[in-house]
GUMIZA-254180 format. One record per residue (C-alpha): x, y, z. Coordinates in Angstrom, 1 decimal. Layout:
BEGIN
ATOM       u       v       w
ATOM       X       Y       Z
...
END
This chain:
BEGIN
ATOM       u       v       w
ATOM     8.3    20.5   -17.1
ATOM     7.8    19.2   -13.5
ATOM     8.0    15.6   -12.7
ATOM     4.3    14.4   -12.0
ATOM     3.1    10.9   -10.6
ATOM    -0.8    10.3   -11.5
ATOM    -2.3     8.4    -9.0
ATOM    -5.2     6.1    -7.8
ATOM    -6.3     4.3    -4.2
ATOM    -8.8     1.8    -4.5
ATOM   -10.6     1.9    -1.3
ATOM   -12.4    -1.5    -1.8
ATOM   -14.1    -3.7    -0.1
ATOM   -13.4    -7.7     0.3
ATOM   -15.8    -9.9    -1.5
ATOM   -16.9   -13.3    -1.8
ATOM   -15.6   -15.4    -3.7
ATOM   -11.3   -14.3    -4.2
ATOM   -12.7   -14.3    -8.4
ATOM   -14.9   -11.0    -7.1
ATOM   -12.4    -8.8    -5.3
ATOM    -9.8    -9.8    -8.8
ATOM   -12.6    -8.8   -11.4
ATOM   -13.3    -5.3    -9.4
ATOM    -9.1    -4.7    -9.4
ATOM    -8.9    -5.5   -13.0
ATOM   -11.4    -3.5   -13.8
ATOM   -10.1    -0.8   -11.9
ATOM    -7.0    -1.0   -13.5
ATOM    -8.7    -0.9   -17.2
ATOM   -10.4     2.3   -15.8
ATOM    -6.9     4.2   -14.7
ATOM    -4.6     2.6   -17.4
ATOM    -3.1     6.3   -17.8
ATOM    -2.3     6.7   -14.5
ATOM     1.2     5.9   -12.8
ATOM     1.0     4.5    -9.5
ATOM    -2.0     2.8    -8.1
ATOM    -2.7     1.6    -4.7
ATOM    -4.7    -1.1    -3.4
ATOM    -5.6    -2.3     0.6
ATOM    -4.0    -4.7     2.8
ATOM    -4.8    -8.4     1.9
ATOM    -7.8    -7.0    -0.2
ATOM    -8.4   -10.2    -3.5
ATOM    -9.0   -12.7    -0.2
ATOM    -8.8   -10.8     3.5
ATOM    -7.5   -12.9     6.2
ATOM    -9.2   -16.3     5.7
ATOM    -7.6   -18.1     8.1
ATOM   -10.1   -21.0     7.9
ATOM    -9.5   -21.1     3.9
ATOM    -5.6   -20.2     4.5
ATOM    -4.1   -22.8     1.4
ATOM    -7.0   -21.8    -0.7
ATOM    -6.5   -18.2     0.0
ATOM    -2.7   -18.7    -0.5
ATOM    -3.1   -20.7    -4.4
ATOM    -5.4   -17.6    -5.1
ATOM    -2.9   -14.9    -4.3
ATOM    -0.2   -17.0    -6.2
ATOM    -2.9   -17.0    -9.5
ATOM    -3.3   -13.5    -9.1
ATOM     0.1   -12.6    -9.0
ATOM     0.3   -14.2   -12.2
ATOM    -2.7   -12.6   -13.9
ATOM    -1.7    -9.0   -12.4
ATOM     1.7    -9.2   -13.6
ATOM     0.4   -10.3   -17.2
ATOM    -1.7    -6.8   -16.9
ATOM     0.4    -4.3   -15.4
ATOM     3.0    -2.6   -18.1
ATOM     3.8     1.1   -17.4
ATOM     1.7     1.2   -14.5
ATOM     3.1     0.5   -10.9
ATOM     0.6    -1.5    -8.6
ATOM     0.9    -2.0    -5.0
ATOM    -1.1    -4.4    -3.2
ATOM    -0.9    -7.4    -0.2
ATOM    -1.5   -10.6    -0.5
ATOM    -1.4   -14.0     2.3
ATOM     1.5   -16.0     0.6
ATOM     4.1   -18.8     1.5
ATOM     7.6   -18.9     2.4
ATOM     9.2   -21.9     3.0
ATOM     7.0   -23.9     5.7
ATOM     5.1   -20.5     6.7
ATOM     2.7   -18.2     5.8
ATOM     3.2   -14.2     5.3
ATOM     1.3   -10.9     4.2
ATOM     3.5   -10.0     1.5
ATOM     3.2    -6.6    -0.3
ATOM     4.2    -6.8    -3.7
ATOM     5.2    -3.9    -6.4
ATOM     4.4    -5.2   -10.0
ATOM     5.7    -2.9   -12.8
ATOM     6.1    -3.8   -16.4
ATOM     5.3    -7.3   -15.9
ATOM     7.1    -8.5   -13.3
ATOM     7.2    -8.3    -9.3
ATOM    10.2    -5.5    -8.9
ATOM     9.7    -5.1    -4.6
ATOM     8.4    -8.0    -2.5
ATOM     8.5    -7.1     1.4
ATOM     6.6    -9.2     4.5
ATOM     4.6    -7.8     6.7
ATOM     7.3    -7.3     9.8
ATOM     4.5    -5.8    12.5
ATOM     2.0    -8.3    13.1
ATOM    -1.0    -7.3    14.2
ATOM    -1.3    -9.0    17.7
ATOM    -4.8    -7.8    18.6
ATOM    -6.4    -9.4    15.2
ATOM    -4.0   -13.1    16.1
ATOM    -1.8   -12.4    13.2
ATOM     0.7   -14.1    15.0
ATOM    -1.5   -17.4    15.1
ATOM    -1.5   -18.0    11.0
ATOM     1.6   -15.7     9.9
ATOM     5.6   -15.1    10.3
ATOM     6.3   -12.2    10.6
ATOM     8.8   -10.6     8.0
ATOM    12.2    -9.2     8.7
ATOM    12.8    -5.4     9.3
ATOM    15.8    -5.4     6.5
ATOM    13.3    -6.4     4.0
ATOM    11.8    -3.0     4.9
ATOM    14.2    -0.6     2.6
ATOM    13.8     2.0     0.0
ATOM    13.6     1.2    -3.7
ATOM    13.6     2.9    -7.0
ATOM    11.3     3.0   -10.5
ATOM    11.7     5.2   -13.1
ATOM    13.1     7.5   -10.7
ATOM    11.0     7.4    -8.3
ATOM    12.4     6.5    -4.9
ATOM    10.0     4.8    -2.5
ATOM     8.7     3.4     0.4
ATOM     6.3     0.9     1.6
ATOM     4.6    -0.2     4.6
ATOM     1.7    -2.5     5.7
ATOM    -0.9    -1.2     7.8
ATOM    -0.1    -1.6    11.7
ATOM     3.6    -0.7    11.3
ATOM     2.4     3.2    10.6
ATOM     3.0     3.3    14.1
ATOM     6.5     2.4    14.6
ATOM     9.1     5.0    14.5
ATOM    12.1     2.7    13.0
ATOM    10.3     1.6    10.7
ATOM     9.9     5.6     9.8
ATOM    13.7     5.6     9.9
ATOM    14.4     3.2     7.4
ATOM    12.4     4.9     5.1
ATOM    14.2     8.6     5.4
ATOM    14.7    10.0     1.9
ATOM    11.8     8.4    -0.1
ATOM     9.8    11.1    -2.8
ATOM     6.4     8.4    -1.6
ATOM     6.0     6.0     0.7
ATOM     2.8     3.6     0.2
ATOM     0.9     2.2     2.6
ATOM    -1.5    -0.7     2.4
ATOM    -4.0    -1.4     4.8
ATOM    -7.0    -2.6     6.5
ATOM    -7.2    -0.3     9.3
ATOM   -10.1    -0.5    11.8
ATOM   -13.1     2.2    12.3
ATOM   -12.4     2.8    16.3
ATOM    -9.0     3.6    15.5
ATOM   -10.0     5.8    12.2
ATOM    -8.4     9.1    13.6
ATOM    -5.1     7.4    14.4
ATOM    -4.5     6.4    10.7
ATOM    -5.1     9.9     9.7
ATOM    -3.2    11.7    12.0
ATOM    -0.1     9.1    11.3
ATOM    -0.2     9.2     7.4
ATOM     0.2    13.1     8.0
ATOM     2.5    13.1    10.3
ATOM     5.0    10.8     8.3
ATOM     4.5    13.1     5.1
ATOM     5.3    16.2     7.0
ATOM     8.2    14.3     8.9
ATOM     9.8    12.5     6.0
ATOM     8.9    15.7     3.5
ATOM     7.6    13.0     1.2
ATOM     3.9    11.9    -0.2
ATOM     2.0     8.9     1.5
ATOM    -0.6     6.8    -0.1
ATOM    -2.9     5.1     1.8
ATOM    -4.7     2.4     0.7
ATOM    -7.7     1.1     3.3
ATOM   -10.5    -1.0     3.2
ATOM   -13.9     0.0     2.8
ATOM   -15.9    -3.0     4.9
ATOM   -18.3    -1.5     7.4
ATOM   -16.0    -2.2    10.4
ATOM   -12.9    -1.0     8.6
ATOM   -11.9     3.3     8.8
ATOM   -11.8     3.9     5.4
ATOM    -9.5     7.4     5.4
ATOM    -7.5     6.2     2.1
ATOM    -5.7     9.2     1.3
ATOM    -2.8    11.2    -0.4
ATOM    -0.8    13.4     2.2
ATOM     1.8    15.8     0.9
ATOM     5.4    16.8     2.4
ATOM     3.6    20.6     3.1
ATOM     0.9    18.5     5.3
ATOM    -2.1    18.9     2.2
ATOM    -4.7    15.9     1.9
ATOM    -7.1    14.3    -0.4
ATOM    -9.5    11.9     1.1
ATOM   -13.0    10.7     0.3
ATOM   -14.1     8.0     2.1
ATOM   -17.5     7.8     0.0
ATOM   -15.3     6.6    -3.3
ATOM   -13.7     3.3    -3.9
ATOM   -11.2     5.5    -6.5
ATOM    -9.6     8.4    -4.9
ATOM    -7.4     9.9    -7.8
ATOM    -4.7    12.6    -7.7
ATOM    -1.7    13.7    -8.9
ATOM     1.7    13.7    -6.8
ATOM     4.0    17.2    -7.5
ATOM     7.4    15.6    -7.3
ATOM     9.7    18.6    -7.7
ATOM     7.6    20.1    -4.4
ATOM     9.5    17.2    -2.5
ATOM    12.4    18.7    -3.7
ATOM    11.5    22.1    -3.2
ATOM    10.7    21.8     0.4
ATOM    13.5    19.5     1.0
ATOM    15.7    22.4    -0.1
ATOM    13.6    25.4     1.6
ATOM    13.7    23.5     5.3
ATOM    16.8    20.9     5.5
ATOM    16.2    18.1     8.0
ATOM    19.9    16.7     7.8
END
């Protein structure tokens, strides 16, 4: 039998207040409790509320909580605004089985937006492949699509997931990268974006033989990852 990894992207939109966006995700989650991997956007339980930052950062750390108390067999990807130390980061977590298994800051701030103003940006070793059940994988947030060592360091992953609050004039850009990495790497990228009116949409699956599913009309995309055709193209066209 071949090696299949159900999946879901929740191409939501933020909400007021933090309590709205953490219903719709729970609820999400009750909906796809059979599938494997699910993917939600950038920063997407309280957006960047700069002016709210300490609110916004208690909220993230009580959601963390909740989320891990929910999540079992599934694997759930998401950002939140966090602290470390005397700072503040976007921090993508990977909750699996009840517990946090990947944390990884956001090392590409987004300069037009003033990231740099509220956040610290994360270090690039925290950027690094990890595994569950089997699975190897990737992860970037949202701007750093577009660096190519950040690409590098994630060589040799079966899915690399992405998420993000990527803007509308730059739509085509986040489509054209999320292909271009899955053709590149011969791997499956999931991408996660927002759905607010100034936001691109474009969540999507791309596979390693350049394929896509998108739908920027749902707020679930749902699919199912072919793991053995990474392996199968991987041995048809060697890249090492």
């Amino acid at each position: 039998m071949g090696h299949y990894l159900e999946t879901v992207l929740l191409q939501m939109k933020n909400r007021t207040p933090y309590e709205r966006n953490l219903d719709r995700l729970l609820k999400h989650l009750d909906s796809y409790r059979e599938h494997d991997l699910i993917v939600a956007p950038e920063v997407c339980l309280t957006d960047y509320d700069y002016e709210n930052l300490e609110r916004a950062v208690d909220f993230s750390e009580y959601a963390e909580k909740v989320l891990c108390d929910r999540i079992d067999r599934q694997t759930l990807v998401l950002s939140m605004l966090k602290r470390r130390g005397s700072t503040y980061i976007n921090e993508a977590i990977v909750i699996h089985r009840k517990a946090v298994v990947h944390r990884q800051a956001k090392h590409k701030l987004f300069l037009p937006g003033e990231e740099d103003r509220y956040l610290a940006a994360g270090s690039l070793e925290e950027i690094k492949p990890f595994e569950i059940d089997g699975v190897r994988y990737g992860l970037m947030i949202c701007f750093e699509l577009r660096f190519k060592e950040i690409w590098r360091r994630l060589e040799g992953c079966d899915v690399i997931v992405v998420p993000s609050q990527w803007g509308l004039p730059r739509k085509r850009h986040l489509e054209i990268l999320g292909q271009a990495l899955g053709v590149m790497n011969q791997c499956y990228v999931a991408i996660a974006n927002s759905a607010r009116e100034d936001m691109a949409s474009s969540s999507a699956v791309y596979s390693p033989g350049g394929g896509v599913v998108i739908d920027d009309m749902s707020e679930c995309i749902s699919t199912t990852m072919d793991l053995d055709m990474v392996k199968r193209l991987r041995r048809y066209i060697p890249m090492r």
